[in-house]
C-alpha positions in Angstrom: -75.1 38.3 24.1 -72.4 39.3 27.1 -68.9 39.7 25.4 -66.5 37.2 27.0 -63.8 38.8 29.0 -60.0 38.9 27.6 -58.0 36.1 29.1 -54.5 37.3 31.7 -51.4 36.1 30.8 -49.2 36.0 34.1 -46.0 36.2 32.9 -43.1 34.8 35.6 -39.9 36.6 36.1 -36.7 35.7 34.9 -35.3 33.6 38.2 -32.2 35.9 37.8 -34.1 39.2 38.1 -35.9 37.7 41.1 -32.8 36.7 42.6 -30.9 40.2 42.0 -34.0 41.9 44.0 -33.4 39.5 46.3 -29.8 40.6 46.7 -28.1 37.4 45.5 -25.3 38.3 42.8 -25.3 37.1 39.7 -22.8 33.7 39.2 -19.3 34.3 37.6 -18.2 31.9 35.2 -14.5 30.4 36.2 -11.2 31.7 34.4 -9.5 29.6 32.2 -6.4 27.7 33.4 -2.9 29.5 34.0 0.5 28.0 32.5 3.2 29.1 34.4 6.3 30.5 33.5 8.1 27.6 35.2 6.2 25.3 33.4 6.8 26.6 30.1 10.5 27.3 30.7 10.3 22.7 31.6 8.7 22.1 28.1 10.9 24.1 26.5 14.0 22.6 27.8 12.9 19.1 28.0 12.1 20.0 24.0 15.8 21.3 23.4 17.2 17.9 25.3 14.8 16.0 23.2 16.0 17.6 19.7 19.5 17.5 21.0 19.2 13.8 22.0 17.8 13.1 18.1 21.0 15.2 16.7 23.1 13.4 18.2 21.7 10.1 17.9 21.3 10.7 13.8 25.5 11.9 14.1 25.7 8.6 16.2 24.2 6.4 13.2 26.5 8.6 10.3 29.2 8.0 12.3 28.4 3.9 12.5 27.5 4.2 8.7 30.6 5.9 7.0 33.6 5.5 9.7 34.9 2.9 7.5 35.7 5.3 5.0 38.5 6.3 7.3 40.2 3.4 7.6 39.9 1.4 4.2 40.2 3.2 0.5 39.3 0.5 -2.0 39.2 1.1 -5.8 36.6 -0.8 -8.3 39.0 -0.2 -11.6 41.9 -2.8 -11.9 44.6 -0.9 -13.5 47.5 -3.6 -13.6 47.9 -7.7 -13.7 51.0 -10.1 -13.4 50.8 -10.7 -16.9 52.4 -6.8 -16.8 55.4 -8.5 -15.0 56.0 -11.6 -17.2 53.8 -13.4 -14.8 51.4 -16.3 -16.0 48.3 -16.5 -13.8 44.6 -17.5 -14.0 42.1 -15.1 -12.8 39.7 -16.9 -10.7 35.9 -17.1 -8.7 35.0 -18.3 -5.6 33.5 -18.1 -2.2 30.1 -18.7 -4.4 26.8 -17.1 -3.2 23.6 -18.8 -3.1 23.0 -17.7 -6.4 26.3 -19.4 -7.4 27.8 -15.9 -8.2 31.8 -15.9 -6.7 31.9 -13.5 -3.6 35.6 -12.7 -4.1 37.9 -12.6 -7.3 41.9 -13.0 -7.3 44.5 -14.2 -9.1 46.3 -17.9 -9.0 49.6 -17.3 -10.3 51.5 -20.6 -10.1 55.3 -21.6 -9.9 57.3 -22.3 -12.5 58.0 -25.8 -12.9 60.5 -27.5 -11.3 60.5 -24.2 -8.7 62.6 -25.0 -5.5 59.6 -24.3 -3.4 57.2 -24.8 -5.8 55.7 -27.0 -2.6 54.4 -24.3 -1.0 51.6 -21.6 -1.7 51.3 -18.5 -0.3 47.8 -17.4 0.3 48.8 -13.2 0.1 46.5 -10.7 2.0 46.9 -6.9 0.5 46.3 -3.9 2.4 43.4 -1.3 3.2 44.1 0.4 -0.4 43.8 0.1 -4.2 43.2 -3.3 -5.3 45.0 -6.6 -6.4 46.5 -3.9 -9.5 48.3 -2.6 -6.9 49.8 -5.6 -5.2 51.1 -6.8 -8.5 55.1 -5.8 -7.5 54.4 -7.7 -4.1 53.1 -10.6 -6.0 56.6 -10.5 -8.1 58.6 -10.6 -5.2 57.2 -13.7 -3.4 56.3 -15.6 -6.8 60.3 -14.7 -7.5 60.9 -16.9 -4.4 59.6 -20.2 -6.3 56.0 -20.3 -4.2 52.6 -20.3 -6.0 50.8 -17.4 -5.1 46.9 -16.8 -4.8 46.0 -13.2 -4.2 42.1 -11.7 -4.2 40.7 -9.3 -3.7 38.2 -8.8 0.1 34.4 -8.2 -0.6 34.6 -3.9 -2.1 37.4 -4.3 -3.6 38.0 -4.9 -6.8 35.6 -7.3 -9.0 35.0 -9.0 -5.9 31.2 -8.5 -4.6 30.3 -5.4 -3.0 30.1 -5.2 0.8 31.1 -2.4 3.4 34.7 -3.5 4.3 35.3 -4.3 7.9 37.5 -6.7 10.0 34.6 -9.2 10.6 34.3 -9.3 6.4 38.1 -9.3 5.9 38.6 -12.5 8.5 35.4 -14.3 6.2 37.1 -13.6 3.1 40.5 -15.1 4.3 38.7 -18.1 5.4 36.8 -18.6 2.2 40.2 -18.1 0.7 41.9 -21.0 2.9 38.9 -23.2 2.1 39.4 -22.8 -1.8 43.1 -23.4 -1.6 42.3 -26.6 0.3 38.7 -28.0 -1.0 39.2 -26.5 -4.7 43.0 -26.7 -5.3 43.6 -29.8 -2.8 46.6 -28.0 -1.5 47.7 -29.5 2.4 47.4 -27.2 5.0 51.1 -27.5 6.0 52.5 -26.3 2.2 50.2 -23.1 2.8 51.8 -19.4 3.7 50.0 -16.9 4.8 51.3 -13.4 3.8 50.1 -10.0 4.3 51.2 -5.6 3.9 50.3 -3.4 6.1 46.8 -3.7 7.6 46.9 -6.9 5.5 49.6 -8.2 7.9 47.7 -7.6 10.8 45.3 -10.0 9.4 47.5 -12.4 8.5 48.7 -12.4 12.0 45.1 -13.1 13.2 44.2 -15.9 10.6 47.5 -17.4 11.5 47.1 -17.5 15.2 43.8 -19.1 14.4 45.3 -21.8 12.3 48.1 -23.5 13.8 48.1 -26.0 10.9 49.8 -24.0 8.5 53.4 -23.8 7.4 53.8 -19.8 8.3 53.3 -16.8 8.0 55.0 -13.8 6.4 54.6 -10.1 8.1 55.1 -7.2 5.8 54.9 -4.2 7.8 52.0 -4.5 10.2 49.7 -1.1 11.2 50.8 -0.9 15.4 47.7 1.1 15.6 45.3 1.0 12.3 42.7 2.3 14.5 44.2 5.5 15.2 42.9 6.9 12.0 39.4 6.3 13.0 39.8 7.2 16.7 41.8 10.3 16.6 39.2 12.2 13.8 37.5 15.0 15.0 34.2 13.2 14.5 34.9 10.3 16.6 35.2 12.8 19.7 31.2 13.7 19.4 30.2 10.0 19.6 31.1 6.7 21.4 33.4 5.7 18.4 35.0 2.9 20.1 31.2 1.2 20.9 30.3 2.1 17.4 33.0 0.8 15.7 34.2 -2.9 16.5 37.2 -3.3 14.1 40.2 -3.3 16.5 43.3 -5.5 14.3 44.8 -5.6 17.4 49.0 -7.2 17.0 49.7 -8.2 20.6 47.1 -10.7 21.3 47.5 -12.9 17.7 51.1 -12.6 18.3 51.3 -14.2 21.6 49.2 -16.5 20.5 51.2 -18.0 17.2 51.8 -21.4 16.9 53.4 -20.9 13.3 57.3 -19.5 12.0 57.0 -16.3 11.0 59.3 -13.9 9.5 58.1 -10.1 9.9 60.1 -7.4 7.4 60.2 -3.8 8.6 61.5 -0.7 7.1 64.4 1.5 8.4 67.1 3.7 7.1 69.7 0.8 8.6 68.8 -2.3 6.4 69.6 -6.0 7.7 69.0 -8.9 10.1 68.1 -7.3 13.5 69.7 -4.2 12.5 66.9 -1.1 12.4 65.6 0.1 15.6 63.9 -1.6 18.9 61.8 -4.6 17.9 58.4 -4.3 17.2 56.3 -5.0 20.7 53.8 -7.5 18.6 57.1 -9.2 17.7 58.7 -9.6 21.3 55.2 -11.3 21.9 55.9 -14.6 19.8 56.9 -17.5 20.9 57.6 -19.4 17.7 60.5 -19.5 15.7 60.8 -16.2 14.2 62.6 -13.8 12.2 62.8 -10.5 11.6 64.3 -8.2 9.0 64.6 -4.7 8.6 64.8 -3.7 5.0 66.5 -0.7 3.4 63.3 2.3 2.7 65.6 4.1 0.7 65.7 1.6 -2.5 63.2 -1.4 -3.6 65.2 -3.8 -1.6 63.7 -6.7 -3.9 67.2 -8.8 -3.3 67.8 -8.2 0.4 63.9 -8.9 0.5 64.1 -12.1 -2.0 67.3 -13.7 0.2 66.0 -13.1 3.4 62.9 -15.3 2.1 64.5 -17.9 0.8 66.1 -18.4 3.8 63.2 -18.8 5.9 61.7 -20.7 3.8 64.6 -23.6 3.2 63.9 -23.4 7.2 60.8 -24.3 7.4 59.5 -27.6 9.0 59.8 -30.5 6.3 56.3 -32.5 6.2 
């Protein structure tokens, strides 16, 4: 038998050996992209505005959150109670929650009977520290006059129920108060006083231009510019502190704006009717019968304080 021949196996080229005898060079793969220096330099700043933005954004929002630490100091712990001074009084709820739990707790301390102006009640606003322990000499002094006297504590202070203090709570809790003393106690609107210390009085003086109804008002050293000590901290220069912050207690606009007597005591080295220094401008701003009376700051000045009462109250409109 013939043997059969072996079989060829062509084997091709590689296309790219062909082509690089053919004189075409071999293809070059492309470089990755470049990031400039200008570019990076951009991110990085736009990165730095970014985390700056977010600093001062969260100092923004602690600023907002605890600025009214600066202003108001209220205490929990009720150290003192008229009963102290020789005071009878009943320690009352109200301003009730929806859970019928009393927003706001104060005292009702009532005239004695047969008190010369045992008509009248004042409705007394404390200032932006302690508590109603605190007030409890105030309380004597106008309870010595022959009034009834409620006095509470605002929402923080106190036993009253816990809320951030601010000026928009303090004007709620003096209405609730007004509508206890006249839904609850059925007291007239024209036998009610409003009285108020320090940054008390500037409320006072707002509640009071608000409610012409009333029989007056009595101004115990109002704050000219409460706000100062929120404004003027170091803090407040980093932030918008007066678009965070909307308490104001402004004096001048409630002023012009009273409707009501009012008798305003300040406190000088020269005690006596019109006798201490220039006028409070709040005070040049009223246009209703007023009075005021600087008192003594070197001694209690209960008496001068006491007679100087009495006497605006005998003057007060009879209803």
């Amino acid at each position: 038998m013939a043997s059969k021949k072996p079989k060829l196996h062509i084997v091709s080229p590689r296309p790219e050996a062909i082509a690089g005898k053919r004189g075409v060079s071999k293809a070059i793969p492309p470089e990755p992209p470049r990031i400039s220096g200008r570019w990076l330099l951009g991110a990085m700043a736009l990165t730095l505005a970014a985390a700056a933005l977010c600093g001062w954004g969260a100092l923004c929002l602690l600023f907002w959150q605890g600025s009214w630490q600066l202003l108001y100091h209220p205490a929990s712990a009720i150290a003192h109670t008229p009963a102290g001074a020789g005071m009878a009084f009943d320690s009352v709820g109200f301003a009730a929650a929806d859970d019928g739990v009393p927003r706001l707790n104060g005292w009702w301390v009532p005239a004695v009977p047969g008190a010369r102006f045992g008509r009248y009640t004042v409705l007394y606003l404390h200032g932006q520290r302690g508590n109603l322990g605190d007030t409890v000499e105030t309380i004597a002094r106008l309870h010595s006059t022959g009034t009834n006297v409620l006095a509470f504590d605002y929402r923080g202070y106190g036993k009253s129920q816990f809320v951030r203090p601010s000026e928009a709570n303090w004007r709620q809790d003096a209405e609730w108060a007004l509508q206890y003393l006249t839904a609850t106690r059925q007291i007239g609107e024209n036998a009610i006083v409003l009285g108020g210390s320090g940054l008390g009085a500037n409320l006072a003086l707002e509640v009071a231009a608000a409610h012409p109804e009333l029989a007056g008002v009595i101004l115990d050293s109002p704050i000219e510019s409460p706000m100062d000590a929120v404004f003027s901290d170091g803090r407040a220069r980093m932030v918008p502190a007066r678009m965070l912050v909307r308490d104001r207690y402004a004096l001048n606009e409630p002023a012009a704006a009273l409707h009501i007597p009012t008798v305003w005591f300040e406190w000088t080295a020269t005690p006596g009717l019109g006798g201490g220094p220039a006028e409070p401008a709040a005070f040049t701003k009223i246009g209703a019968r007023k009075m005021l009376v600087w008192l003594n700051a070197s001694d209690p000045a209960n008496r001068q304080y006491a007679d100087a009462l009495l006497r605006w109250l005998d003057d007060l409109p009879q209803h």
